[in-house]
N, C-alpha and C positions, 0 to 999 in steps of 0.2 A: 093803435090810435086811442082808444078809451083808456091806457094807461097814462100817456102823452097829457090827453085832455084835465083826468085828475090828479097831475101833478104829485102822484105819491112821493113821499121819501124813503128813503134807504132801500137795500140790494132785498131786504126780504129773507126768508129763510132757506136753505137748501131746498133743493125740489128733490122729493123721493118717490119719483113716478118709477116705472120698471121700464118705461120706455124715455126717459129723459135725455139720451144720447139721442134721437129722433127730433125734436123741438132745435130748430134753427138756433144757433148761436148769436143773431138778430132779434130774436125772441126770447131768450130767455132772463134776461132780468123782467120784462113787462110781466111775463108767464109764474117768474117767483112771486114780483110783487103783488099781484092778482091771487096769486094760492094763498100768500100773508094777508090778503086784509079780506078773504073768504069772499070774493068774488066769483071765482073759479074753485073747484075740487078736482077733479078728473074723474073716472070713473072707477065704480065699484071696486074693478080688481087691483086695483092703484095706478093703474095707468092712462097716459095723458091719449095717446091718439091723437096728436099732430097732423096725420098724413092722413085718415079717415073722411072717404070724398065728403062733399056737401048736400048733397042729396040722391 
């Protein structure tokens, strides 16, 4: 939804998480353009954690 909101443009750059086959296919442009305009990083080990509960 915050990708939605600020209207970014273009697809972003490849995502090189070790777990990027996990991030929804629904989610992954918002998720590139978020890693491009350094919104998001993922963590440490380069991985995203997608499925990691909320609390």
């Amino acid at each position: 939804m915050l990708m939605n909101t600020l209207k970014l443009q273009g697809e972003g750059a490849s995502l090189a998480f070790t777990d990027t086959a996990k991030i929804g296919a629904w989610a992954q442009k918002a998720v590139t353009q978020a890693v491009s305009a350094d919104i998001i990083s993922g963590y440490p080990d380069d991985s995203f954690r997608p499925n990691l509960p909320k609390w």
